[in-house]
Biotite code that builds the C-alpha atoms (Angstrom):
import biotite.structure as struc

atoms = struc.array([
    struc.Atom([81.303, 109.506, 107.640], chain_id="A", res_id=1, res_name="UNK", atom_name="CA", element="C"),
    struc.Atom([78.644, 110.586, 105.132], chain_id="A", res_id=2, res_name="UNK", atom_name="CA", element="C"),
    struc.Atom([77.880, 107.927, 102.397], chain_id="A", res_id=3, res_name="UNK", atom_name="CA", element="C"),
    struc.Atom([77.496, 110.038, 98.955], chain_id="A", res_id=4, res_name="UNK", atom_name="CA", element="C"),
    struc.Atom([77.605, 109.075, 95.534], chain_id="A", res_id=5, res_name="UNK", atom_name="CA", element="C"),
    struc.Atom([79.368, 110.347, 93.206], chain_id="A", res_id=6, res_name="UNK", atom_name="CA", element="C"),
    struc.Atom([80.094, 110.217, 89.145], chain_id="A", res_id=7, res_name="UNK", atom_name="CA", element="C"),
    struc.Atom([83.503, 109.457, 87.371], chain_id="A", res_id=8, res_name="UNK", atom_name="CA", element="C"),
    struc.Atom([84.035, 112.889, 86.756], chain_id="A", res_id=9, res_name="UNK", atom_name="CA", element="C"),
    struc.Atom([83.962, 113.987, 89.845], chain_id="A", res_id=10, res_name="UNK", atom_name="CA", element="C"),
    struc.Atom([86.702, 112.178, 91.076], chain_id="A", res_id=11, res_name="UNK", atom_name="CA", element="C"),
    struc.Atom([90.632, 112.739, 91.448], chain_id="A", res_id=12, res_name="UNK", atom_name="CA", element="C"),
    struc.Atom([93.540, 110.715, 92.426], chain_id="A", res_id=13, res_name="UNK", atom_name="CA", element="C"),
    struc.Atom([95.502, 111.542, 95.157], chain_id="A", res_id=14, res_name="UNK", atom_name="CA", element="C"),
    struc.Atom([98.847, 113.308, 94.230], chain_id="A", res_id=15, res_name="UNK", atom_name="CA", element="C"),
    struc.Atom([100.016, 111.638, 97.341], chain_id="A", res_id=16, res_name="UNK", atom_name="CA", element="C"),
    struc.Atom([98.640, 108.386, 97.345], chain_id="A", res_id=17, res_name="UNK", atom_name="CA", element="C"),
    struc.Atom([101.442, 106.205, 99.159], chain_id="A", res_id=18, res_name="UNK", atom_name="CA", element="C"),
    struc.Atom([101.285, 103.818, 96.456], chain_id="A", res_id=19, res_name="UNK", atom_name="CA", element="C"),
    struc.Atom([102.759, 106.489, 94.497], chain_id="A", res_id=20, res_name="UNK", atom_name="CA", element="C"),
    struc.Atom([105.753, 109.387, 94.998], chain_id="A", res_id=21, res_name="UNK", atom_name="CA", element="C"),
    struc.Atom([103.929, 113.098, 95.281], chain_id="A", res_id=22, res_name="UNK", atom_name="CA", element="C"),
    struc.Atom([102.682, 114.003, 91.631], chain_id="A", res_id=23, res_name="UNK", atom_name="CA", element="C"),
    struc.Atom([101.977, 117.546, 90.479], chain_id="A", res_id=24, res_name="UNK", atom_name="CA", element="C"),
    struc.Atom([99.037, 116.426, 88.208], chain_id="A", res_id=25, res_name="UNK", atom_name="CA", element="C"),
    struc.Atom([96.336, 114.250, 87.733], chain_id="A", res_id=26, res_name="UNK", atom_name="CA", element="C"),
    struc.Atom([98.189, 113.098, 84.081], chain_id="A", res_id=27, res_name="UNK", atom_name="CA", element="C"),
    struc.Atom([101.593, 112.710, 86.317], chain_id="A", res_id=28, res_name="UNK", atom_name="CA", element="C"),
    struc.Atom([99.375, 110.668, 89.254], chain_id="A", res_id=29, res_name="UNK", atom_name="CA", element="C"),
    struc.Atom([97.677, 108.165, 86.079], chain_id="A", res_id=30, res_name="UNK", atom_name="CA", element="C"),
    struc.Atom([101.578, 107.609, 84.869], chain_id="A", res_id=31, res_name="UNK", atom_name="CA", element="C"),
    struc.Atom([102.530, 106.815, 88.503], chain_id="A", res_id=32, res_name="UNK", atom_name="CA", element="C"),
    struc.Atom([100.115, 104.375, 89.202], chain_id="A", res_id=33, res_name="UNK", atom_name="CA", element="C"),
    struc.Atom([100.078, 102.971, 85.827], chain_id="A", res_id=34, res_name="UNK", atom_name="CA", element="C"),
    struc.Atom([103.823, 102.478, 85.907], chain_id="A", res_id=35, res_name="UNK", atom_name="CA", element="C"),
    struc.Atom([103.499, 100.693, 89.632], chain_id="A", res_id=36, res_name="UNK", atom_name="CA", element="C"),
    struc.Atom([100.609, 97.987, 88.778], chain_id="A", res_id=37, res_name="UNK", atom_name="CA", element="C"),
    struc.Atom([101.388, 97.357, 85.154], chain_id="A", res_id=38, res_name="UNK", atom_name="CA", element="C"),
    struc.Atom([99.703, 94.084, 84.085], chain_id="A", res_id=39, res_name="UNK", atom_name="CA", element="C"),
    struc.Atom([97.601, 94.150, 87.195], chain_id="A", res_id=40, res_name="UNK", atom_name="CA", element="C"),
    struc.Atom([94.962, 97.407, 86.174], chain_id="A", res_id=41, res_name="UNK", atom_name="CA", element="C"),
    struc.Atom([94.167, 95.277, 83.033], chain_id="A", res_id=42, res_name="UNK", atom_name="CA", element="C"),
    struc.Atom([93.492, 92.673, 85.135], chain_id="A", res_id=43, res_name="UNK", atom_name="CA", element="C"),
    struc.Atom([91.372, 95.309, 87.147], chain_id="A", res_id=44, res_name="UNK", atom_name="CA", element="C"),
    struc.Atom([89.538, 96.970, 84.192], chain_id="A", res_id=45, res_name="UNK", atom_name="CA", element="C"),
    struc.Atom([88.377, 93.412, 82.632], chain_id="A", res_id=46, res_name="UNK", atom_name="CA", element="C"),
    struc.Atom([86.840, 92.735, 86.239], chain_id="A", res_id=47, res_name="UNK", atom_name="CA", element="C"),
    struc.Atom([85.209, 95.989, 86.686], chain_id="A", res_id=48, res_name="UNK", atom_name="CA", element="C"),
    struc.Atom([83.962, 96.053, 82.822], chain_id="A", res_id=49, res_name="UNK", atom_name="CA", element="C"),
    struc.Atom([82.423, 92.448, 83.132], chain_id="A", res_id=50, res_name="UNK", atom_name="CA", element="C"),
    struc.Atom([81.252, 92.157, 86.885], chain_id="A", res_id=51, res_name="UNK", atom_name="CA", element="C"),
    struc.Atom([81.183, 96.083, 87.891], chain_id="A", res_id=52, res_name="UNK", atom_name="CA", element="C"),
    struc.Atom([82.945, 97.236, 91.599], chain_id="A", res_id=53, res_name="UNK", atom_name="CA", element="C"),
    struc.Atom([82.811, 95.120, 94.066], chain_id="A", res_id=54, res_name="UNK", atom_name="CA", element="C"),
    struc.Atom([79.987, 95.907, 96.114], chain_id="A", res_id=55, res_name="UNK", atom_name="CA", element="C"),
    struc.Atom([81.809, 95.195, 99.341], chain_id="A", res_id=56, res_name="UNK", atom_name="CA", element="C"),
    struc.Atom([84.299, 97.993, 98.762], chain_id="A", res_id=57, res_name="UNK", atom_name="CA", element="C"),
    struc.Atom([83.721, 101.831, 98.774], chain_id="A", res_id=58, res_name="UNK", atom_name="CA", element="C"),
    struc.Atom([85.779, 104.815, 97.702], chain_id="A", res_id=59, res_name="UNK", atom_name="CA", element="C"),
    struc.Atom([87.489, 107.109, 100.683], chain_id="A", res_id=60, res_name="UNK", atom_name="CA", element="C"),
    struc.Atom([86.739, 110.300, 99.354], chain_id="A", res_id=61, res_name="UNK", atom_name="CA", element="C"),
    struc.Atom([88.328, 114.589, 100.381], chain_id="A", res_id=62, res_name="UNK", atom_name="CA", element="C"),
    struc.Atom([86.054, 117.227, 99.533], chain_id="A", res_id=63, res_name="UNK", atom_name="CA", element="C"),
    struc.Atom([88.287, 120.011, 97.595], chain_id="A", res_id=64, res_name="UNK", atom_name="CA", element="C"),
    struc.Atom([87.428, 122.927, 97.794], chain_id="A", res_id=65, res_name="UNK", atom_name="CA", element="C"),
    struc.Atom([87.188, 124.115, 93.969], chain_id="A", res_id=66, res_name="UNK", atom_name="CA", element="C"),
    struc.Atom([84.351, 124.362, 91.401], chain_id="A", res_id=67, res_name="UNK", atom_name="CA", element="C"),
    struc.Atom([82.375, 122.911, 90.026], chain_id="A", res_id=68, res_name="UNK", atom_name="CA", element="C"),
    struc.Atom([83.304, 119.933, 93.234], chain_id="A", res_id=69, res_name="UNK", atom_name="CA", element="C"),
    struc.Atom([85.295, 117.610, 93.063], chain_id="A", res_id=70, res_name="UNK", atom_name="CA", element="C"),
    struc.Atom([86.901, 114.536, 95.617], chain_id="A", res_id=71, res_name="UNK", atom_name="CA", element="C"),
    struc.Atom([90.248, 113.406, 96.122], chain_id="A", res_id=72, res_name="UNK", atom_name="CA", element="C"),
    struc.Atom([90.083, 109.809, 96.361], chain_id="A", res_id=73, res_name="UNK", atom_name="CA", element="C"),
    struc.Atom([92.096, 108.762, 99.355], chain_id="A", res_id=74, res_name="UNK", atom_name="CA", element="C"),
    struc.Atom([91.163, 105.435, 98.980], chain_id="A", res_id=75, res_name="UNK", atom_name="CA", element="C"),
    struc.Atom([90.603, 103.507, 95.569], chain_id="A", res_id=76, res_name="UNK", atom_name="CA", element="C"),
    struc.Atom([93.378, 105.206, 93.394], chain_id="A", res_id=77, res_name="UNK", atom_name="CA", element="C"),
    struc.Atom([93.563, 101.833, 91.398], chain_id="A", res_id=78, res_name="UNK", atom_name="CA", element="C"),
    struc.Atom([90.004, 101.869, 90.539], chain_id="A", res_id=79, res_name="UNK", atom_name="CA", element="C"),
    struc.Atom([89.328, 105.499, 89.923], chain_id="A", res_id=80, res_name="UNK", atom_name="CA", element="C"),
    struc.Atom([91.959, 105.178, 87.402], chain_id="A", res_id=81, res_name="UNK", atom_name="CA", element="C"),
    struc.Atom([90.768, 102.182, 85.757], chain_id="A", res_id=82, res_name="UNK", atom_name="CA", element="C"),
    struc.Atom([87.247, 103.995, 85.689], chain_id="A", res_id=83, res_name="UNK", atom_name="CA", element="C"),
    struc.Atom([88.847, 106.921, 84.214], chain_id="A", res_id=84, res_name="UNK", atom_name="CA", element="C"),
    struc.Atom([90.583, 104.929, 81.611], chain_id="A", res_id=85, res_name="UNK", atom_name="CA", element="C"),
    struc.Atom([87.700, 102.742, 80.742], chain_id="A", res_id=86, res_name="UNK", atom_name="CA", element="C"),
    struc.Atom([85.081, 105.642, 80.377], chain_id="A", res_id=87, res_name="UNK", atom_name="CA", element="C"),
    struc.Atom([87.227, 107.866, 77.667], chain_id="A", res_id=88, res_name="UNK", atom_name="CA", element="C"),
    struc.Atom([90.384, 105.802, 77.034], chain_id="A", res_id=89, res_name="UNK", atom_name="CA", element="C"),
    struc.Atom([91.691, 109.190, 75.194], chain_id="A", res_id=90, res_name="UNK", atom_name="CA", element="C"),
    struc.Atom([92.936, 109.808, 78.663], chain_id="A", res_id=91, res_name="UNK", atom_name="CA", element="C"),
    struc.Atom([95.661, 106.903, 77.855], chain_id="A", res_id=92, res_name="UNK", atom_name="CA", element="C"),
    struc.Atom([97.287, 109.756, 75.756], chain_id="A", res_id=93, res_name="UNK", atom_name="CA", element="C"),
    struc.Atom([100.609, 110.994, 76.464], chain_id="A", res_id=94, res_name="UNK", atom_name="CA", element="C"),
    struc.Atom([100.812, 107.756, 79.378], chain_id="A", res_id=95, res_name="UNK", atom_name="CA", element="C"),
    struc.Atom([104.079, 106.080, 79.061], chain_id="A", res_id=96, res_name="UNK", atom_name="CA", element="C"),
    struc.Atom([102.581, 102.311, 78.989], chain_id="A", res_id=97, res_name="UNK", atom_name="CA", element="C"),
    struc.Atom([103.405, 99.157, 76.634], chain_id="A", res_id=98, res_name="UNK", atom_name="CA", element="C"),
    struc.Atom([101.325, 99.279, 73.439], chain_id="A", res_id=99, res_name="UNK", atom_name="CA", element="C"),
    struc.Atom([99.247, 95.889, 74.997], chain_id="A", res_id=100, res_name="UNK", atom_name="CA", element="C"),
    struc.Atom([98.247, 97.256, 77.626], chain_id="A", res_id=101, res_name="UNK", atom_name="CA", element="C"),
    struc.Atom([96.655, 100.230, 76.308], chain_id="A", res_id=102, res_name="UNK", atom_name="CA", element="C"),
    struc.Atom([94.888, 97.638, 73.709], chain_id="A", res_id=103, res_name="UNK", atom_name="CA", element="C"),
    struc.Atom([93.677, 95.645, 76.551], chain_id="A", res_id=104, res_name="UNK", atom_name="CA", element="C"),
    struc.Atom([92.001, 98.698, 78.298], chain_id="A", res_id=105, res_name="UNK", atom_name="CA", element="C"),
    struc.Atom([90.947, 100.075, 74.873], chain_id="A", res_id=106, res_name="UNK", atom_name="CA", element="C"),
    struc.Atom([89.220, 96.690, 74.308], chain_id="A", res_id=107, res_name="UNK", atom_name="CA", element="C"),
    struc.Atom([87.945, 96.449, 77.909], chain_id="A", res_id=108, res_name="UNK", atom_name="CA", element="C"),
    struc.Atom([86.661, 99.983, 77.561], chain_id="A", res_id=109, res_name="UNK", atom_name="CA", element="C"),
    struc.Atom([84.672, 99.284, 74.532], chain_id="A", res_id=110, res_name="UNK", atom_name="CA", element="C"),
    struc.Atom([82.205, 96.766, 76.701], chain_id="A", res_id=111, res_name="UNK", atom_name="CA", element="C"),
    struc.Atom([82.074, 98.519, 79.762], chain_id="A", res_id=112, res_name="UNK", atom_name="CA", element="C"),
    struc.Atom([78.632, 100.104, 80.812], chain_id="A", res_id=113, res_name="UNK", atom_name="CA", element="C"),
    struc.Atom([78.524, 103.015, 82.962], chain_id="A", res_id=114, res_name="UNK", atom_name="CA", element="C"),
    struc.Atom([75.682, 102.405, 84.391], chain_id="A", res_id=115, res_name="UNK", atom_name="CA", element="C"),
    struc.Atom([77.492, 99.018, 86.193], chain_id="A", res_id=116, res_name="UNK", atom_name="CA", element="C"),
    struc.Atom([79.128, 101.663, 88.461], chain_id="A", res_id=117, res_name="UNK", atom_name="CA", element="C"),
    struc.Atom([77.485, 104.724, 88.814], chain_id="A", res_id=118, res_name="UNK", atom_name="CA", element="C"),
    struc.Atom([76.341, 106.278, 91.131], chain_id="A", res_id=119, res_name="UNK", atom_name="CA", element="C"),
    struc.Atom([79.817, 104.994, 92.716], chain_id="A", res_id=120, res_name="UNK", atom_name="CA", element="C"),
    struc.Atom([79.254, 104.600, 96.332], chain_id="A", res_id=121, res_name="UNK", atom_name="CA", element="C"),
    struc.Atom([81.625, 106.898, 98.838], chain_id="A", res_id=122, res_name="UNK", atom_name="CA", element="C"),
    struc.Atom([82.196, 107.838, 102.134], chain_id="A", res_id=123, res_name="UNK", atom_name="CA", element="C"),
    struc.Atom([83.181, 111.345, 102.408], chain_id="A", res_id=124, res_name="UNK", atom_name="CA", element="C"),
    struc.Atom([85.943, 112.280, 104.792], chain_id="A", res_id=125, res_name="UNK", atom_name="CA", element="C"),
    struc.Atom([86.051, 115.630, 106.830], chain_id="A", res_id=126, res_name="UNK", atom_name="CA", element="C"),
    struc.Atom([90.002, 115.832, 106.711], chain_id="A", res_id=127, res_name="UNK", atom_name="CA", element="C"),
    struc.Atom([93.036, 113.507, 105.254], chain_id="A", res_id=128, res_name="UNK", atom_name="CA", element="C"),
    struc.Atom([94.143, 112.640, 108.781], chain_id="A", res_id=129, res_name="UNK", atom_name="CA", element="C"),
    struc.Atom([90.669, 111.363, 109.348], chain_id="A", res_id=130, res_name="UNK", atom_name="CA", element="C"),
    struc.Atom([91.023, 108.745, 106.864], chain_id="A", res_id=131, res_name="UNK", atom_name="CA", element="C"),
    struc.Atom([94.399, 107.339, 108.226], chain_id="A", res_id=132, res_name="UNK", atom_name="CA", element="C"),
    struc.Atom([92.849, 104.968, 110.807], chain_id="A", res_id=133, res_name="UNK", atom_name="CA", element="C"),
    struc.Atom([90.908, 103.466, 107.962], chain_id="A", res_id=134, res_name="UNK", atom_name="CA", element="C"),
    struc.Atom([93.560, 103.420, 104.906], chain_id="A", res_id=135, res_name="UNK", atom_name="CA", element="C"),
    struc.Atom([96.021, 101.818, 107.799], chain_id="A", res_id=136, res_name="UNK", atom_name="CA", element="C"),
    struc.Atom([93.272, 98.914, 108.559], chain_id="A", res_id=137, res_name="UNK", atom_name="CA", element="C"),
    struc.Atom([92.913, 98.348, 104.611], chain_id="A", res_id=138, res_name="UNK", atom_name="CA", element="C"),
    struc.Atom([96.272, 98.167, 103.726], chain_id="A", res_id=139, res_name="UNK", atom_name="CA", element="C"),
    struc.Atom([98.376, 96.778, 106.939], chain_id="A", res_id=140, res_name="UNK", atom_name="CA", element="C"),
    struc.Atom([98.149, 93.443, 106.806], chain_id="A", res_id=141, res_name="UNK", atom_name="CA", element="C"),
    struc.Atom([94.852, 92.937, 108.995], chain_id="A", res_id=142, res_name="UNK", atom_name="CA", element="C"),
    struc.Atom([96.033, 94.803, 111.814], chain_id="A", res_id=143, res_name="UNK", atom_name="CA", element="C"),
    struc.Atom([95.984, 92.228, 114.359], chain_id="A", res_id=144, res_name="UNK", atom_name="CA", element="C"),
    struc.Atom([92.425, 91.611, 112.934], chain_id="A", res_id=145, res_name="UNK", atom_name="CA", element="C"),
    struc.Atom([90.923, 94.925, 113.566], chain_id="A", res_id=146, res_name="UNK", atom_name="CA", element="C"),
    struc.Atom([91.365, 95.171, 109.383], chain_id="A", res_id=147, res_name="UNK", atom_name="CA", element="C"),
    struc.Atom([90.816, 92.929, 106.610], chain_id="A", res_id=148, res_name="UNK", atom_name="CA", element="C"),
    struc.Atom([92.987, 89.092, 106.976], chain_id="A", res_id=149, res_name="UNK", atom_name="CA", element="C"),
    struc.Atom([93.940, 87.322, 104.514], chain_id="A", res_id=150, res_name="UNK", atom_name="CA", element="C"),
    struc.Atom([92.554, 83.825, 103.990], chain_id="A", res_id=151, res_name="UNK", atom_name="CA", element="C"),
    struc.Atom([94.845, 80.792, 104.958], chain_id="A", res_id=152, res_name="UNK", atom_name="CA", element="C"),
    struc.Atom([95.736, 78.514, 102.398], chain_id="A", res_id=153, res_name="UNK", atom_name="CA", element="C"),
    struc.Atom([93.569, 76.547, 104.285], chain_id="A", res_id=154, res_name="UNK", atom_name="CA", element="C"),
    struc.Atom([90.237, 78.864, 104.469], chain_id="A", res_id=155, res_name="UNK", atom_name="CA", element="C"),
    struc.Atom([91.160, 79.013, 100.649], chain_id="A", res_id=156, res_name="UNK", atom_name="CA", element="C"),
    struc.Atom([90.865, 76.097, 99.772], chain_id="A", res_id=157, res_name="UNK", atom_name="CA", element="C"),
    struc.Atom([87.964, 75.134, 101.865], chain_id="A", res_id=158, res_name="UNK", atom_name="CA", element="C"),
    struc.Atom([86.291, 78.104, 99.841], chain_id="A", res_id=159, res_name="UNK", atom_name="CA", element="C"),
    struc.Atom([87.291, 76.491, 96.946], chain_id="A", res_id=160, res_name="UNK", atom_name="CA", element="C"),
    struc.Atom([85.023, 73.315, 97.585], chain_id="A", res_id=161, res_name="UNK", atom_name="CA", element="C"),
    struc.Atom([86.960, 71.713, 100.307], chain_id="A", res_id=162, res_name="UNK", atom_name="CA", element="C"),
    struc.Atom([88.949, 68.885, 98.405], chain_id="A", res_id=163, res_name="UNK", atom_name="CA", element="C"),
    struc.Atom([89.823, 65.305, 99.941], chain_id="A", res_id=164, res_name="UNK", atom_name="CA", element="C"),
    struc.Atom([93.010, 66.251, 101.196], chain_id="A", res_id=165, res_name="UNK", atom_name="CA", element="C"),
    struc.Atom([91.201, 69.160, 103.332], chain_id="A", res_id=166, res_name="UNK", atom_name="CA", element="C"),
    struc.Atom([88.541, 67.004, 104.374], chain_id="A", res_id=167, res_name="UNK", atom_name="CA", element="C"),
    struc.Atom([90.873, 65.133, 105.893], chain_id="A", res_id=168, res_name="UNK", atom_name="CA", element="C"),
    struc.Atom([92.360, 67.531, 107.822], chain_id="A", res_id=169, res_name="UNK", atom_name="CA", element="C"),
    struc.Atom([90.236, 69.159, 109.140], chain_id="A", res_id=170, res_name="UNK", atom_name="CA", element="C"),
    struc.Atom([88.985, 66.058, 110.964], chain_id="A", res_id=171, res_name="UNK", atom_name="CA", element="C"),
    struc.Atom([92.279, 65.163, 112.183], chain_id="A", res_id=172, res_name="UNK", atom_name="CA", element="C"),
    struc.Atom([92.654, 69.173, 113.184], chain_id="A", res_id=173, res_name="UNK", atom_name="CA", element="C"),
    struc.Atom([88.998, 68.886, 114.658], chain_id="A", res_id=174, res_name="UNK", atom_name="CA", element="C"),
    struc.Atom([89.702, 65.413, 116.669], chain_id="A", res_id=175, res_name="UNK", atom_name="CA", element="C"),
    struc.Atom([93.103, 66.730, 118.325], chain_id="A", res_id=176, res_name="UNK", atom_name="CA", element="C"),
    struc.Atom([91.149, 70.153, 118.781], chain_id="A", res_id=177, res_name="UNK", atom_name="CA", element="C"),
    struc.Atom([93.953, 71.691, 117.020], chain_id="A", res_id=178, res_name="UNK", atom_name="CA", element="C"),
    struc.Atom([93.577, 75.509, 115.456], chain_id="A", res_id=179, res_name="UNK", atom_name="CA", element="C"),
    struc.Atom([94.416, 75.644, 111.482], chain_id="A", res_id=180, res_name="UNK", atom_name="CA", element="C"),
    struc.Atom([97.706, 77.793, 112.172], chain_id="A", res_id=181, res_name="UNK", atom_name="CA", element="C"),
    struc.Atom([99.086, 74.455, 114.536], chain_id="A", res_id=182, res_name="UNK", atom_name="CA", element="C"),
    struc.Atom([97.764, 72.157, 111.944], chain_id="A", res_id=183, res_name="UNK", atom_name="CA", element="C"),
])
């Protein structure tokens, strides 16, 4: 897979992101996903405005075959529309979304900088079915740990500075040379 970069504008979301049910349009896709995350692409847009994309995630992206060139992004629907949103928030017309929300991303919108997240970092995909492998090991639940795990309550709060109580056990885990999942 080719890394490329790539601007805002040339990006899409996927009329068939499974997220979503199939959309004719890129307005109908925006309404889709705005109506599944709600609260949470707020939450999204204030953490891309103030810290930029996190650097340890890239965009899936499907050549179409149109002009001028555009990419489908197969994976990173979320943020392409938070991107879209935040760089001309006139694309919030029309969207079916509670009036503080569409303040929150207005607001968010007028502090982010561009230049945090472009060029946006891709890997470009020959076909849709060669992106399933990968979509499946981001989104199914770490896939027997071929894909991404989620952190333990323990890992998490040992991440978080490792409190008393964790000290603790993890030298009574250590001592009976038990794993964190018997513990």
């Amino acid at each position: 897979m080719p890394e490329i970069k790539l601007k805002i504008d040339d990006l899409l979301l996927d009329h068939d992101n499974p997220r979503i049910t199939h959309s004719e349009g890129q307005q109908e896709a925006l309404q889709k996903v705005v109506k599944d995350q709600k609260s949470k692409l707020v939450r999204l847009a204030k953490s891309i405005a103030d810290h930029g994309l996190n650097p340890m995630d890239r965009l899936l992206v499907l050549r179409l075959n149109q002009k001028p060139v555009r990419f489908v992004s197969l994976e990173g629907n979320r943020r392409v529309a938070v991107l879209k949103m935040l760089k001309n928030p006139s694309v919030m017309t029309g969207l079916d979304m509670p009036d503080p929300m569409r303040k929150a991303i207005e607001r968010h919108a007028a502090s982010f900088k561009k230049s945090l997240v472009e060029p946006l970092p891709c890997f470009e995909l020959p076909s849709r079915q060669e992106g399933r492998y990968w979509l499946e090991l981001r989104h199914d639940s770490g896939n027997d740990g071929a894909g991404i795990e989620r952190w333990s309550t323990f890992a998490k709060r040992r991440f978080e500075g490792k409190p008393p109580v964790m000290q603790a056990l993890d030298l009574v885990t250590e001592r009976a040379g038990l794993t964190s999942a018997e513990a």
